[in-house]
N, C-alpha and C positions, 0 to 999 in steps of 0.2 A: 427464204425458201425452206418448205420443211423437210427434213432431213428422212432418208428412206435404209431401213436397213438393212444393210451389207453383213454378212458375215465376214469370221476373221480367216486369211491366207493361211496356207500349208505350214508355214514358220511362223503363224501368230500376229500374219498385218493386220493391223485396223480394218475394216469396212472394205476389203479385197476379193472378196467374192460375193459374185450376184447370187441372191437366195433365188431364182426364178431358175436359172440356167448353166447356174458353176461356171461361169466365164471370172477369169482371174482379168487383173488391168491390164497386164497385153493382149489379151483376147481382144478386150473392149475397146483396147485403140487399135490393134488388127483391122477390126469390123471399122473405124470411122478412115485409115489409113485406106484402106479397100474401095470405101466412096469417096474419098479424094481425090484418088488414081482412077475413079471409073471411066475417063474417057481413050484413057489408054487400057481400059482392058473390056473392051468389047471384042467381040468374034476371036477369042481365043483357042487356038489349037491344042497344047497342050499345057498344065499347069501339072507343078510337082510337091509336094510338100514333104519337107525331109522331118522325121521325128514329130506325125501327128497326133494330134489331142483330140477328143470328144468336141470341143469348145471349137476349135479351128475349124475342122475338115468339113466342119456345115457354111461358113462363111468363104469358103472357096468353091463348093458346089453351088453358090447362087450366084457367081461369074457364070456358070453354065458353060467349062469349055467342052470339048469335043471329046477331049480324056485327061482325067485324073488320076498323076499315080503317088501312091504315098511310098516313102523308100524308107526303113531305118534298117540300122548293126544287128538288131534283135538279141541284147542286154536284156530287154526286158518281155511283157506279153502283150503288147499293144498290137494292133491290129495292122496289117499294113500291107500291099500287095507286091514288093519283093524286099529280098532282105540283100542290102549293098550299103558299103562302106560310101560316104561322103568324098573317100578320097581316091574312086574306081565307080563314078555312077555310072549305070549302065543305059545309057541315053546315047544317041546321035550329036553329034556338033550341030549347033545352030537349032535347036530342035524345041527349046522350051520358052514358054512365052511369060510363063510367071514360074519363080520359087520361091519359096518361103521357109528361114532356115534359120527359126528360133531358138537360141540356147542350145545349139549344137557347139559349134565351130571350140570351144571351151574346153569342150569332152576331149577333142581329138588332138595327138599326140603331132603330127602332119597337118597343123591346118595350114598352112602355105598350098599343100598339093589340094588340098579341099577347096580353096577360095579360088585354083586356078580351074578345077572340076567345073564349077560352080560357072565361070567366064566360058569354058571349053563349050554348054551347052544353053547356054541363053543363045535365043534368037536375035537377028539383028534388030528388034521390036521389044526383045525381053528385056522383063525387071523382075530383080533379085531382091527381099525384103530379109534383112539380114540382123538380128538382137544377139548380142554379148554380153556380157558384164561387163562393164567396165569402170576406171576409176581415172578423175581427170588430172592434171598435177604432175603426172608419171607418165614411165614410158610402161611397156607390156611386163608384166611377172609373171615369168614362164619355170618348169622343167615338168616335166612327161619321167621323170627317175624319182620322183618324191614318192616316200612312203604314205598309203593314206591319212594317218595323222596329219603330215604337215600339209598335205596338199587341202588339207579342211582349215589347217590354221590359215596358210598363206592366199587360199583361193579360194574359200567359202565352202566349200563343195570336197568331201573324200575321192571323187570322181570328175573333177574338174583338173587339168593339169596349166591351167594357166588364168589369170585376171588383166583384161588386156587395159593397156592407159592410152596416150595420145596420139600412138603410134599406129592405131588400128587401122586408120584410114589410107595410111602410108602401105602398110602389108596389104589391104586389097587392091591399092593402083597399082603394084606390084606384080600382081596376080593377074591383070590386065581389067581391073574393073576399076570404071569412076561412080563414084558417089554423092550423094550429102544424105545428112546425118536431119535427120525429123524426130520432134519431141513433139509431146502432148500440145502444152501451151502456145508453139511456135502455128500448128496445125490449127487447132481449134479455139485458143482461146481459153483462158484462165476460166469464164465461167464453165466451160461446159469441162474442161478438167476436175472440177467441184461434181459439177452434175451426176459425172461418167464413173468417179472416185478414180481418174485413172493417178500413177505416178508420173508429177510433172517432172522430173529429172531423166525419165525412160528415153530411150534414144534408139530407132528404127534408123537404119540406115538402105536407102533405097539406091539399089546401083544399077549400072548396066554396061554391056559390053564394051569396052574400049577405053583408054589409058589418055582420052583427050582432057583438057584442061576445065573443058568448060563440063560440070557434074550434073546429074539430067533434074529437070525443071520438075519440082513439086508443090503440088498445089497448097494453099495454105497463105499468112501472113491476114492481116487486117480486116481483109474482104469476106474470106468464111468465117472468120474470128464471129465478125460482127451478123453471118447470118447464123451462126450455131447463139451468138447471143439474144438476136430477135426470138428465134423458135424457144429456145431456152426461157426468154422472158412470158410465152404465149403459153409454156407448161406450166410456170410457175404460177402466172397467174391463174388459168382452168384449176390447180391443184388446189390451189388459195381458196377457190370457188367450193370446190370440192369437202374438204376441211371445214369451210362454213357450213353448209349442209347438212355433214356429219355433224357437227356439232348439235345444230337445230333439228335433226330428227333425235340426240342421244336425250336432250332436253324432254321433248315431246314423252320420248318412251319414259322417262323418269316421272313425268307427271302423271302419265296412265298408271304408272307402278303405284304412284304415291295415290291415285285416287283405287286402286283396286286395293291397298291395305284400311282404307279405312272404313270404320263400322257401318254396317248400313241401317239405316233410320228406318226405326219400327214402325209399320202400317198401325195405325190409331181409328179403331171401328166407331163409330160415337154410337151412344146410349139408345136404346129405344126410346123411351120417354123423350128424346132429344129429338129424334125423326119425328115424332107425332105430332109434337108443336109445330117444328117448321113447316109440316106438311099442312099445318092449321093456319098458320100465318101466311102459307101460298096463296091457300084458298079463299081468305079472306075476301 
C-alpha cells in the first residue's frame, strides 16, 4: 500500500494529521465511530458537543439533527453557542440525543458531578461518546490542589488535574451511565487502522442512560473489520493503478524532454549540378 503523507501532531506525532482537513486520529475515528452508530442516530432531536473543534462540529452537522448546541467554560476563544460548566449544563432532563465530550472530563476538578450532568440529560434513545486519558494497570491519579508543574509531570497536561486507569468505567456506572469501551482495531480492523493513521490504543467509550448490566450494543467486531478490509483492498488496489500510470506518463514526459534537448539535424540543400543530372536521368 503506498504510503500518503500525514503531517506531524500538535506534540510531534508521526503522520497525525490529515494535510487535506487538520483532522487529528480522533477526529478520524469520531468520523468512522459516527457511521458505525448511524442506525441509531437517525431523526435526531438534539445533539450537543461539549468543547468543539473545527474538525468535529462538521461531522455532527451531517447527522443533520433538528438543533445543535456546542457548550464550553470559555478558557479559551473557540467558538461556541453558550458558555456552561460540564458540571451545571443547561439542558432539560431527558433532552439530548447524542453528546460528544472529548478530552474534557480531565480538565475538571468535579467530574463525578460532570458524568452525572452528562446521565441527567441524555434521552432515553441517547448516547454519550466519551475520550479521557487514560493508562491501563492503575487505578485513576487524581488532585485538582496540584501546582501546575506537577500536574504536567503527573498528568501530561499543566491543565489536566487527573489521568484516569481502570477505574473509569466504574466512576461513570456510578454516575448512572453503562458503557463499553471502543478502540480503533476492535471497530474497524487493523487494516484500515494503517489506512486512517488512526491510534490503535485510543479508546471511545460509548454509554447511555442507565446502571444495567448489560452495556449498549456497538457495532464493529469481524464483520465491518472485513468490509473496511474489502473496500480498503479496492483503494489500494485503484491507487496501485494510479501510481502505474503516474509512472508511465513521468517516463513519457522524460523522453519528450530527452528528445527536445537534442540537436536538430541540419536541412542539406544538394548541389545544382546535382538536380540537373537527376532531372536528366528522369527524363531519359
Amino acid at each position: 500500500m503506498v504510503s500518503r503523507r500525514f503531517r506531524p501532531g500538535p506534540d510531534g506525532r508521526l503522520e497525525a494529521t490529515c494535510p487535506r482537513c487538520g483532522s487529528l486520529e480522533r477526529h478520524r475515528f469520531l468520523s468512522l465511530l459516527l457511521g458505525a452508530l448511524a442506525p441509531d442516530l437517525l431523526d435526531l432531536d438534539t445533539v450537543v458537543e461539549i468543547a468543539p473543534s473545527p474538525q468535529s462540529t462538521p461531522l455532527l452537522d451531517r447527522l443533520h439533527p433538528r438543533q445543535r448546541i456546542s457548550l464550553d467554560l470559555g478558557h479559551d476563544k473557540r467558538a461556541v453557542d453558550a458558555l456552561a460548566s460540564l458540571t451545571a449544563l443547561p439542558l432539560r432532563d431527558a433532552s439530548v440525543d447524542l453528546l460528544v465530550c472529548y478530552h474534557v472530563l480531565e480538565h475538571v476538578p468535579d467530574d463525578c458531578s460532570a458524568m452525572r450532568e452528562i446521565s441527567r440529560v441524555l434521552s432515553p434513545r441517547g448516547i454519550a461518546l466519551i475520550e479521557v486519558p487514560i493508562k491501563g494497570g492503575v487505578l485513576t491519579d487524581e488532585d485538582p490542589s496540584a501546582t501546575p508543574d506537577e500536574r504536567a509531570r503527573r498528568f501530561g497536561q499543566s491543565d489536566h488535574v487527573r489521568w484516569y486507569g481502570d477505574d473509569f468505567d466504574d466512576r461513570l456506572l456510578a454516575a448512572g451511565l453503562s458503557s463499553a469501551r471502543v478502540t480503533p482495531p476492535t471497530l474497524v480492523g487493523d487494516a484500515a487502522v494503517e489506512w486512517f493513521r488512526l491510534m490503535a490504543h485510543e479508546v471511545v467509550w460509548v454509554a447511555r442512560h442507565g446502571t444495567a448490566a448489560a452495556t449498549p450494543a456497538v457495532p464493529g467486531g469481524s464483520g465491518l473489520s472485513a468490509a473496511f478490509d474489502a473496500v480498503l483492498a479496492d483503494l489500494a488496489r485503484t491507487q496501485d493503478r494510479l501510481v502505474r500510470a503516474r509512472e508511465r506518463a513521468d517516463r513519457l514526459a522524460a523522453q519528450r524532454d530527452a528528445l527536445r534537448t537534442q540537436p536538430a539535424v541540419p536541412q542539406v540543400r544538394p548541389r545544382a549540378d546535382v538536380l540537373t543530372r537527376l532531372r536528366r536521368v528522369v527524363h531519359l
